[in-house]
C-alpha positions in Angstrom: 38.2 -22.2 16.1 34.4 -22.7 16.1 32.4 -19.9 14.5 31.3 -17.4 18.0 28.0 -17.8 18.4 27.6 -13.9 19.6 28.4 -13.5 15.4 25.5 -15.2 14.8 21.9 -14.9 14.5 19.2 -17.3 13.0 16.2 -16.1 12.1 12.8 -17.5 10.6 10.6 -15.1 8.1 7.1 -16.0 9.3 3.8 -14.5 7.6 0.8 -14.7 5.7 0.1 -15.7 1.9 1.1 -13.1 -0.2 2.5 -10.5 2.4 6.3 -11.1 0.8 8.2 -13.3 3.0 10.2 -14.7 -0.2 10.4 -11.2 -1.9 12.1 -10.1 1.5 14.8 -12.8 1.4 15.7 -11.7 -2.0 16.3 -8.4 -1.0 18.0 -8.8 1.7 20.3 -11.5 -0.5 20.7 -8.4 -2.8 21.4 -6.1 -0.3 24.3 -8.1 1.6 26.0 -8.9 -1.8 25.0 -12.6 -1.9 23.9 -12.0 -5.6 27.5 -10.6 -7.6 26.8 -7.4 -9.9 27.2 -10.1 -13.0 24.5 -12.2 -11.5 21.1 -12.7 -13.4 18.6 -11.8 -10.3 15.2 -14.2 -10.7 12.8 -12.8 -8.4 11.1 -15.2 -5.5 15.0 -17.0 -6.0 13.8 -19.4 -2.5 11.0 -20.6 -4.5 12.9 -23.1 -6.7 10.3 -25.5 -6.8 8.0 -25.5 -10.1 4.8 -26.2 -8.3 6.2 -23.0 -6.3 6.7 -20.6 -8.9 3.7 -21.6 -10.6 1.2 -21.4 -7.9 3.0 -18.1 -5.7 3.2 -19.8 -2.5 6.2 -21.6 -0.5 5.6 -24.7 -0.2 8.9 -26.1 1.5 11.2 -24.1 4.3 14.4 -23.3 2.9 17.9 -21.9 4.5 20.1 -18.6 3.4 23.3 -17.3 5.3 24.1 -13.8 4.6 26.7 -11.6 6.7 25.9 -8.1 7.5 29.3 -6.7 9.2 30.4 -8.9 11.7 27.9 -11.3 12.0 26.3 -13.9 10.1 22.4 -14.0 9.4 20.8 -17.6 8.8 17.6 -16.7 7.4 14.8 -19.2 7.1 12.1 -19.1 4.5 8.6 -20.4 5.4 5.0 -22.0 4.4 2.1 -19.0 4.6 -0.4 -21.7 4.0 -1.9 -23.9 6.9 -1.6 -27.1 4.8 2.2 -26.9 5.6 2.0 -25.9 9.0 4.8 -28.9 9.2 7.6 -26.8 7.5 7.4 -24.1 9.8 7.0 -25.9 13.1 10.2 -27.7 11.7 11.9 -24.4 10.5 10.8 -22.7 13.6 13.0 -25.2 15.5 16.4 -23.8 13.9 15.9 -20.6 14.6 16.2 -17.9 18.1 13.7 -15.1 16.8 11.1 -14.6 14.0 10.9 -11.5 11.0 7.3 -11.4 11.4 5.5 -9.8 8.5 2.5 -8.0 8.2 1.0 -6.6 4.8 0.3 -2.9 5.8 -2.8 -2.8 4.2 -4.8 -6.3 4.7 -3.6 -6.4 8.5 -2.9 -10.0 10.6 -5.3 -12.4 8.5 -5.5 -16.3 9.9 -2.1 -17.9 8.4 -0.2 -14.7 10.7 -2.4 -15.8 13.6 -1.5 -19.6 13.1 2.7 -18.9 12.9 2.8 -16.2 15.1 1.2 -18.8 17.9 3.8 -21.1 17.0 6.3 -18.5 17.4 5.1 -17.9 21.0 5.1 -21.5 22.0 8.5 -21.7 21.2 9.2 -18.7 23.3 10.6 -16.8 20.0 11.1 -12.8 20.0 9.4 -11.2 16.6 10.6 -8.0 14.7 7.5 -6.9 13.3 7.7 -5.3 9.7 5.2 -3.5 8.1 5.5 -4.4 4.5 4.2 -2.7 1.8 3.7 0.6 3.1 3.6 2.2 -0.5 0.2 0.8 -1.0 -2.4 3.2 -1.8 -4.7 1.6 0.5 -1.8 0.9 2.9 -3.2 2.0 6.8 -0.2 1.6 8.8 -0.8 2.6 12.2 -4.2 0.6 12.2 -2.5 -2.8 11.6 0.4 -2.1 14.2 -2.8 -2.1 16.6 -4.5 -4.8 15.0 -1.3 -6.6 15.7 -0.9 -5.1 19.2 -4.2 -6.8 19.7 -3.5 -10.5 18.0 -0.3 -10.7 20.7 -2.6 -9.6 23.6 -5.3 -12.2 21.8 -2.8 -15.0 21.9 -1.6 -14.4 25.5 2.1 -13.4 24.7 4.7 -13.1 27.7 5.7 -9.6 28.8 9.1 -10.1 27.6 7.9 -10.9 23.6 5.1 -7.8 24.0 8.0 -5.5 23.8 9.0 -6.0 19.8 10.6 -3.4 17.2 8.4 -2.4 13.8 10.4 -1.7 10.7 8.1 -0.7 7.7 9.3 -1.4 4.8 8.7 -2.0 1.1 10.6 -5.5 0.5 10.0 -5.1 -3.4 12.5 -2.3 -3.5 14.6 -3.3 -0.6 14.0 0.0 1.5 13.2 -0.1 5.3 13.1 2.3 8.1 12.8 1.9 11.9 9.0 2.8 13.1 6.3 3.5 11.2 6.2 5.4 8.3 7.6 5.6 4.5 10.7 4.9 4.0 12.9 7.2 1.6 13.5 6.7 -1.8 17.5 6.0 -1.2 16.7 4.3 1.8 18.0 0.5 1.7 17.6 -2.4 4.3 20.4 -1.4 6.9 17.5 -0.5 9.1 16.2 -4.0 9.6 19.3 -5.8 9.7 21.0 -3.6 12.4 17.4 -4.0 14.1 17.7 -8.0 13.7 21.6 -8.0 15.0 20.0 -6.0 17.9 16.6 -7.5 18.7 17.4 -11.5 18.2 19.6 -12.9 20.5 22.2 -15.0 19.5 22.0 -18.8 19.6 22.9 -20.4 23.1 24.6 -23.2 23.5 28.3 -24.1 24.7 30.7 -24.8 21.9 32.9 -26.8 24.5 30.2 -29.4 25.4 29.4 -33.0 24.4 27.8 -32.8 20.6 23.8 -32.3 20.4 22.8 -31.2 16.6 18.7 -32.1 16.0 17.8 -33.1 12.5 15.2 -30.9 11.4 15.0 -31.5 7.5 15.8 -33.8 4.7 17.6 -33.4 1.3 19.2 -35.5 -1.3 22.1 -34.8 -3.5 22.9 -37.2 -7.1 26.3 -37.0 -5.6 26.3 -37.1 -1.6 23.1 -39.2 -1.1 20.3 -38.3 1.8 21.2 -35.3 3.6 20.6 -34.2 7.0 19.8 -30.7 7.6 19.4 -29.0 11.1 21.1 -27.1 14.0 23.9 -27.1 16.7 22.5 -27.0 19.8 25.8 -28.0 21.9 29.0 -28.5 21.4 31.1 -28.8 17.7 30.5 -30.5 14.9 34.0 -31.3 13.4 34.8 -33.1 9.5 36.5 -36.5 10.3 35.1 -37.0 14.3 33.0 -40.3 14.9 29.5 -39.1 15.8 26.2 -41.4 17.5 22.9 -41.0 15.7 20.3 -41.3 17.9 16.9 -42.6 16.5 13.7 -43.0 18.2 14.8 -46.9 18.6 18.0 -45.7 20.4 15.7 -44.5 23.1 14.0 -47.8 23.7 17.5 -49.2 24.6 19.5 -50.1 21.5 22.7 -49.3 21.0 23.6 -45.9 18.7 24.7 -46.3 15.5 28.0 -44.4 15.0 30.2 -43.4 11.7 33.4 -41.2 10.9 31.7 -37.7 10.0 33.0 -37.2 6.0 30.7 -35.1 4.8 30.2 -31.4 6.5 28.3 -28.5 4.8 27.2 -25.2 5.7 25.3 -22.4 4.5 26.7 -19.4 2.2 24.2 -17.4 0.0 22.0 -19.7 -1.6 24.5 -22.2 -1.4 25.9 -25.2 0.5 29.9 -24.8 0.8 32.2 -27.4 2.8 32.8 -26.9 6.5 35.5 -28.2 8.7 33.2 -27.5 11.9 29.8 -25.9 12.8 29.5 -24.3 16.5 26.8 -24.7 18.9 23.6 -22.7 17.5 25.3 -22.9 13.5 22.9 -24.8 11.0 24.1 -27.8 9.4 24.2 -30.2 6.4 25.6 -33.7 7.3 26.2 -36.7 4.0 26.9 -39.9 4.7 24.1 -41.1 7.2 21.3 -42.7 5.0 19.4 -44.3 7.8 19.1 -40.5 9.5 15.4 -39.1 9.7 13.8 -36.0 11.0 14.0 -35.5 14.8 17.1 -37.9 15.1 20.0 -36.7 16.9 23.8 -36.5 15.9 25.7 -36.4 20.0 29.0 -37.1 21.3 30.2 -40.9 21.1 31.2 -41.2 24.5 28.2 -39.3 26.0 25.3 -39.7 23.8 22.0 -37.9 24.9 19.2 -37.2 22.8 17.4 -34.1 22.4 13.5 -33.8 22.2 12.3 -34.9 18.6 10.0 -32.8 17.0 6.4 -32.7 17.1 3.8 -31.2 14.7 -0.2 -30.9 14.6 -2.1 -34.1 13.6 -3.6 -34.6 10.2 -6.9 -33.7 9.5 -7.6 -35.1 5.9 -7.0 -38.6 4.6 -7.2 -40.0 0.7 -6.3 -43.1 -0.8 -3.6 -44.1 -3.1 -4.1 -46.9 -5.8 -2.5 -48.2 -8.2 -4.0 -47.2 -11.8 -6.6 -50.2 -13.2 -8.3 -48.0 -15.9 -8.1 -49.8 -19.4 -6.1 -46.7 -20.7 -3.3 -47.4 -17.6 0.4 -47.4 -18.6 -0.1 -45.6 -22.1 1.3 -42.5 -20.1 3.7 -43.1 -16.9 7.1 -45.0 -15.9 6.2 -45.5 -12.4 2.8 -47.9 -12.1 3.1 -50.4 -9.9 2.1 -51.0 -6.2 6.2 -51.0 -5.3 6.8 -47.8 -7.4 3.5 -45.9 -5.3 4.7 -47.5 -1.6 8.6 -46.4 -2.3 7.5 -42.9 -3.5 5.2 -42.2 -0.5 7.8 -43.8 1.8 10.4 -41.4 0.3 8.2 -38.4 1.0 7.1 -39.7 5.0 10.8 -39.4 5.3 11.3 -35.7 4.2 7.6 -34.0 5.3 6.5 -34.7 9.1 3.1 -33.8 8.5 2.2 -36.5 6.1 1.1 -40.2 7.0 0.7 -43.4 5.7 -1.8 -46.4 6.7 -1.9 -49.7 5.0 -5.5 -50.9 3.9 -7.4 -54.6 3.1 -5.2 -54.0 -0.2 -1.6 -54.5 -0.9 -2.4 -51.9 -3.8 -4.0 -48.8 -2.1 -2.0 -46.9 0.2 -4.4 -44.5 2.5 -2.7 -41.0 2.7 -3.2 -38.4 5.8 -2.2 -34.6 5.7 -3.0 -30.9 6.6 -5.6 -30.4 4.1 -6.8 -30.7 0.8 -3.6 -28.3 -1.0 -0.8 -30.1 0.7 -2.5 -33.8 -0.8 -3.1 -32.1 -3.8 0.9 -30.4 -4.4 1.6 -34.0 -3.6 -0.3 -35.8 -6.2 1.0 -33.3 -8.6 4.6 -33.2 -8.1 4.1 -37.4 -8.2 2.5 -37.0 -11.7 5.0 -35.0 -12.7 7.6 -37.3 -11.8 6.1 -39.9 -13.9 3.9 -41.5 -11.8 0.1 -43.2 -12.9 -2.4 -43.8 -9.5 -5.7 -42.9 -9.0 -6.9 -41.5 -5.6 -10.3 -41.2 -3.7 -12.2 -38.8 -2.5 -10.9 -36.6 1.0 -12.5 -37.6 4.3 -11.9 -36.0 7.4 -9.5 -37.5 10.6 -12.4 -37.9 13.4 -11.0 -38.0 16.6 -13.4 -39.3 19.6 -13.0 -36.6 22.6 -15.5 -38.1 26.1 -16.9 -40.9 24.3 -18.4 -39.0 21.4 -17.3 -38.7 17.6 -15.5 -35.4 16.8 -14.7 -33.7 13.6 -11.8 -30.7 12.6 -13.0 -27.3 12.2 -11.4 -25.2 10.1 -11.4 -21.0 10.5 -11.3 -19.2 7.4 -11.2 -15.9 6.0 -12.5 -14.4 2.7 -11.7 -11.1 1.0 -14.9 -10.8 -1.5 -16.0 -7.6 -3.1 -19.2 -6.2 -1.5 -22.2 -7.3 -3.5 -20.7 -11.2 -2.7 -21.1 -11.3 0.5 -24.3 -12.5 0.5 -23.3 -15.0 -2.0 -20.6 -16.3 0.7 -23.1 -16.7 3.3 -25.4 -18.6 1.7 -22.9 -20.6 0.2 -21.6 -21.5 4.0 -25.2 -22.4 4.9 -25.5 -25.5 3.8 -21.9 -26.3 4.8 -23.0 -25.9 8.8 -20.6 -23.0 8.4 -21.3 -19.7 10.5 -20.0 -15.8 10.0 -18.1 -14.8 13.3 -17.2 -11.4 12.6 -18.0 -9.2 8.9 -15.6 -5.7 8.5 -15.1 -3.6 6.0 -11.5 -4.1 4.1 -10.4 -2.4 1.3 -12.7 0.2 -0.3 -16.0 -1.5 -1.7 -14.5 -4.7 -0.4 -15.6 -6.9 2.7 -13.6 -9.3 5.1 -16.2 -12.1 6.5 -14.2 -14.2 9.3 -16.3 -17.3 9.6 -16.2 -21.3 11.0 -17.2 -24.3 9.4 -16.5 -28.4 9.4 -13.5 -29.2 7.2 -15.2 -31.8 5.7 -17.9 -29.5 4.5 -15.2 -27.2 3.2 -14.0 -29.7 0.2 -14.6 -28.5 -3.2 -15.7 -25.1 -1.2 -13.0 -23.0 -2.8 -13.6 -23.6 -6.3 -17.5 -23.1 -5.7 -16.2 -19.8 -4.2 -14.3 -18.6 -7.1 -17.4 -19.9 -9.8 -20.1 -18.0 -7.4 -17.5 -14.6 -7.3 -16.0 -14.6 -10.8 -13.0 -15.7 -10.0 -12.9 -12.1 -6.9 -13.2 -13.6 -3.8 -9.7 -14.5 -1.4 -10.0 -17.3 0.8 -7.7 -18.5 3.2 -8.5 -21.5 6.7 -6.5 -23.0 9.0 -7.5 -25.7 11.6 -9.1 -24.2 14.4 -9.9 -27.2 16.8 -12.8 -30.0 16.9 -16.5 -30.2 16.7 -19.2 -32.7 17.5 -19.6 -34.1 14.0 -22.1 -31.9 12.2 -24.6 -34.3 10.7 -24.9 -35.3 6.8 -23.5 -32.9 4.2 -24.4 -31.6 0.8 -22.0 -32.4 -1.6 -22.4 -32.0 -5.6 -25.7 -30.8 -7.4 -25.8 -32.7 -10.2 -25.3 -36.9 -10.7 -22.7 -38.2 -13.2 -22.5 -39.2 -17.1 -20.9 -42.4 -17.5 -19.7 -43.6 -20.5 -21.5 -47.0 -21.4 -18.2 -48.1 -23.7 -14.7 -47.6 -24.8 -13.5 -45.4 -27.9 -13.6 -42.0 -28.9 -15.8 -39.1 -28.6 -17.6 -38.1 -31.4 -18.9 -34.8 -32.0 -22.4 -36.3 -32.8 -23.0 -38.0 -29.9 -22.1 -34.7 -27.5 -24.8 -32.4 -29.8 -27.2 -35.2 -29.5 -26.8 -35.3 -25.1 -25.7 -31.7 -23.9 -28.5 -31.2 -23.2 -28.3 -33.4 -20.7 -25.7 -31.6 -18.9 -22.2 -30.0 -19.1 -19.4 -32.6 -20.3 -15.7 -33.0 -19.2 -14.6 -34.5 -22.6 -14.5 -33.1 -26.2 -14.8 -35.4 -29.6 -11.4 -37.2 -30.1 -10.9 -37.9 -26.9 -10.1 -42.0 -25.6 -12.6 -42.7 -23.1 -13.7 -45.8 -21.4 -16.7 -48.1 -19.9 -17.4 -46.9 -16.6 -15.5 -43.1 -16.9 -17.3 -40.0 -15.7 -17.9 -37.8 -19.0 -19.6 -34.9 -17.3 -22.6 -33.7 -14.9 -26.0 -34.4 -15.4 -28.7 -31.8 -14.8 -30.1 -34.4 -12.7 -29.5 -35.4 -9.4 -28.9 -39.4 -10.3 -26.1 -40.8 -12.3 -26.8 -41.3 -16.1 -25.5 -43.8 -18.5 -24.5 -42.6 -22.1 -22.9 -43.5 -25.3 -20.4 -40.3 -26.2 -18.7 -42.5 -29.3 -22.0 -42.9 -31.3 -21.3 -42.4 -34.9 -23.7 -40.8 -37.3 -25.2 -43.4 -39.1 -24.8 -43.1 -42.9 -27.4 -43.0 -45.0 -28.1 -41.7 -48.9 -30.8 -38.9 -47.5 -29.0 -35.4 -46.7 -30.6 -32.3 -46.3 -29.2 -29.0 -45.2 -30.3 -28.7 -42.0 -29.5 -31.7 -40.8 -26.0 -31.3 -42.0 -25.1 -28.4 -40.6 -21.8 -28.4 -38.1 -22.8 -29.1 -34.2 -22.6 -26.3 -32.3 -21.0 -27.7 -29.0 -20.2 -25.7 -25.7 -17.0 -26.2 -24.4 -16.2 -28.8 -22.3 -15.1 -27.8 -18.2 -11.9 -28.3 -17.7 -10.7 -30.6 -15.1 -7.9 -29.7 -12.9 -6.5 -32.3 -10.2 -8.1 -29.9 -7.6 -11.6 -29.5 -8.9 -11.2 -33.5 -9.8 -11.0 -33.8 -6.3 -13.7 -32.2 -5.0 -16.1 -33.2 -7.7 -16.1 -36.7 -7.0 -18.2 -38.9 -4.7 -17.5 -41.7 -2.8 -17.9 -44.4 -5.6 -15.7 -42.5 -7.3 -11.8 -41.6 -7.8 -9.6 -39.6 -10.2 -7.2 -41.1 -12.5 -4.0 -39.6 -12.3 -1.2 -39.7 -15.2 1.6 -37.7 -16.4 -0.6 -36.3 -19.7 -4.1 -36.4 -18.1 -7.0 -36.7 -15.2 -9.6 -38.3 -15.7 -12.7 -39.6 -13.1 -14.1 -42.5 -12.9 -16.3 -44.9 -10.9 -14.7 -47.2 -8.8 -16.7 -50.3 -10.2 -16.2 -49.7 -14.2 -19.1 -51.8 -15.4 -22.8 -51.3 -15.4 -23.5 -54.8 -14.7 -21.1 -54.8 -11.3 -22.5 -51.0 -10.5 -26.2 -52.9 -10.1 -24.9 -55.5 -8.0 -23.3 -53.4 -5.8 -26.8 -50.9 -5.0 -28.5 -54.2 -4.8 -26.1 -54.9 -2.0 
């Protein structure tokens, strides 16, 4: 018999950064048993993705099953950050209600704005927990009305005004209905009875024709591609013949349909064989390797598709090259044109939000996304894998709205500690950025809520962090489009270009730092045409940073003293990024990034202004 969907609930965890989506899943994994007695617990288990564990966030929506009495929980683990936006509109698509969390001390900040909205679009009923109630600064009662207020602000039906608050402290795995603190043996059974309850169970008939929407991608060493999504009617059964309907079937052509031999489900953390999934069950299907996100799986005889997915536009776009540096292919295993195009074409396939354009070139590959993170977790889980390419500068997606040009705004939100906030103001200035609302947040720090043009908002957050000491929280989202704003500032200071190829001796850098501050340090390869630092100046500067010290018979003490250098900035892939300008990119390889101009040689440089 088919699992009863009345035993089941599915259920996405939706929230902020930081406000302990993942930290609840593992507690709720520890609290229903999933993890044996023996078992080594790693905390954050859903983020098993390195760039996930190093940076703290959630970068991809993952699926848990656990079973609290009678029924079975699917939960849903989701993005916080804006830039992946397209995991949780997909995740948000398995699932009949939302965990919706709230830190009980910072309140709804922009991200729970941007998935709650999403939740309500879809019609989806939210439990509201209050986590972290054993803050010091923790204000409870305040944030329930804060949130109170964001579902008024966001024009929620009656029905979904009407939700249940748990507070809870997630990091301990103790809940209690209400508000309040929750006792010290106190354990989660409070917000999963209050889940079982509140979310309904899954419609759909078990009986009728086979619908199941693809939702996700996966691939196994073993099973191949793998399909990953939801039951909406009907049975999925082990050994039936199933149609996959693709966005061609709907223009007419005939569905492609194959015996059903692989069948998975969700147990724990893992994937277990299944000889059927029931309407409103999640699913993992092997053995369809032309199957794609929004594609449906139906009944043979009666094939109807379901509506495929759809998810925000892009609004930032880079290019992709192939690496042509003189130091190219000392480094990677992937650095070719074919390599680049079957990499990006493998991760179209698996993240919705992502797009690819051809250019003039066979070699450059021009990249869309959510923002500036999302392209920048991308380029770094390619390097990673091996991969050499070198990408340009972001530019915004404009967008022309009655016949004039329009550019993406971005709403964002930063935590700085009181005697910054000037700082952050007049940082915006220049940016055509504007403060829309200033309160106080924690003691002796401030919340400024303010708008500004995405594209003046690249290489903002690292200028943030610099002007705050490293204090200040930031966090945006797309918040609509703007008649474009004009010209922008970008960097201060032109760039030092190296005027040869060799390696950086300590000489030359005591002899020019005064110049400006250098990226490289003596010993390092560099190459005609590389960007070696930033000038005081405003203009671009040529230099020679492999200059030997001549030798001569005369030596006097002074002179022969060691050079005192300053140490060179470090470049990451994200201040790379935003440093350069548009006649420049940044070299990516597995062992290092690097920038350079565009046009390597002086001589080609001239030629090019004189154009």
């Amino acid at each position: 018999m088919p699992t009863d969907p009345t035993a089941l609930r599915n259920v996405a965890l939706v929230a902020h950064v930081d406000h302990g989506k993942t930290t609840l899943v593992d507690a709720m994994l520890r609290s229903t048993g999933v993890f044996a007695s023996h078992e080594l617990l790693t905390d954050r288990v859903m983020d098993s993705v390195d760039q996930e564990r190093e940076r703290g966030i959630t970068i991809l929506a993952k699926a848990a099953s656990v079973q609290w009495g009678d029924v079975r929980i699917n939960l849903v683990d989701t993005p916080g950050h804006a830039d992946f936006g397209g995991e949780v509109e997909r995740a948000l698509a398995l699932v009949d209600g939302v965990l919706l969390l709230v830190d009980a001390a910072e309140g709804p900040l922009p991200q729970t704005r941007y998935v709650l909205s999403k939740a309500l679009d879809a019609g989806l009923p939210a439990v509201v927990v209050l986590n972290k109630v054993d803050r010091a600064d923790a204000r409870p009662e305040e944030v329930l009305h804060e949130i109170e207020e964001l579902f008024l602000d966001l024009e929620a039906p009656d029905d979904l005004l009407d939700f249940p608050i748990v507070s809870a402290v997630a990091r301990e795995g103790r809940a209690v209905i209400g508000v309040g603190m929750p006792a010290p043996d106190a354990d989660l059974a409070p917000l999963l009875d209050t889940v079982v309850a509140h979310v309904p169970p899954p419609g759909g008939d078990p009986a009728a024709p086979l619908q199941a929407l693809v939702t996700n991608l996966d691939a196994s060493d073993y099973l191949g591609r793998l399909a990953v999504g939801r039951v909406v009617q009907g049975t999925m059964r082990r050994g039936d013949t199933v149609a996959l309907l693709d966005e061609e079937t709907a223009e007419g052509q005939a569905p492609l349909k194959r015996r059903l031999s692989g069948l998975l489900g969700f147990e724990g953390l893992r994937r277990v064989d299944a000889d059927e999934r029931g309407a409103g069950d999640l699913f993992v299907v092997a053995g369809f390797p032309e199957v794609e996100i929004g594609d449906t799986f139906a009944d043979p005889q009666q094939p109807v598709p379901l509506a495929r997915l759809s998810v925000d536009e892009p609004v930032l776009r880079m290019t992709f090259a192939v690496n042509t540096s003189p130091l190219a292919g000392k480094d990677g295993r992937y650095l070719t044109s074919r390599h680049l195009r079957e990499r990006l074409d493998r991760e179209v396939l698996g993240n919705v939000s992502i797009r690819l354009a051809d250019t003039d070139s066979p070699d450059v590959i021009e990249v869309a996304g959510r923002g500036e993170l999302q392209l920048a977790v991308l380029i770094e889980s390619m390097r990673r894998e091996g991969y050499e390419l070198q990408v340009s500068r972001p530019e915004v997606v404009l967008r022309e709205i009655d016949g004039h040009r329009h550019e993406p705004l971005e709403r964002g939100v930063t935590d700085v500690p009181d005697e910054h906030v000037g700082t952050v103001t007049q940082a915006l200035a220049p940016r055509k950025g504007r403060v829309v609302d200033l309160r106080p947040g924690d003691p002796g720090r401030t919340v400024i809520t303010w708008e500004a043009p995405a594209r003046g908002l690249i290489g903002f957050r690292g200028l943030l962090l610099t002007l705050t000491r490293g204090t200040a929280l930031l966090h945006t989202h797309h918040a609509g489009w703007v008649p474009w704003a004009g010209e922008l500032p970008h960097r201060q200071g032109g760039a030092m270009i190296a005027d040869r190829s060799g390696p950086v001796t300590t000489h030359a850098l005591d002899n020019l730092q005064a110049r400006g501050e250098f990226f490289v340090k003596p010993g390092d390869d560099v190459y005609e045409g590389m960007v070696v630092g930033e000038s005081a100046r405003g203009e671009d500067m040529v230099v020679n940073v492999c200059r030997a010290k001549e030798k001569t018979n005369i030596r006097t003490h002074s002179h022969d003293e060691a050079a005192k250098l300053a140490p060179p900035r470090e470049v990451t892939l994200e201040t790379a990024i935003e440093f350069i300008a548009e006649d420049e990119l940044v070299e990516v390889t597995p062992a290092a990034i690097r920038v350079r101009k565009r046009l390597l040689a002086e001589a080609d440089r001239r030629r090019q202004r004189k154009r």
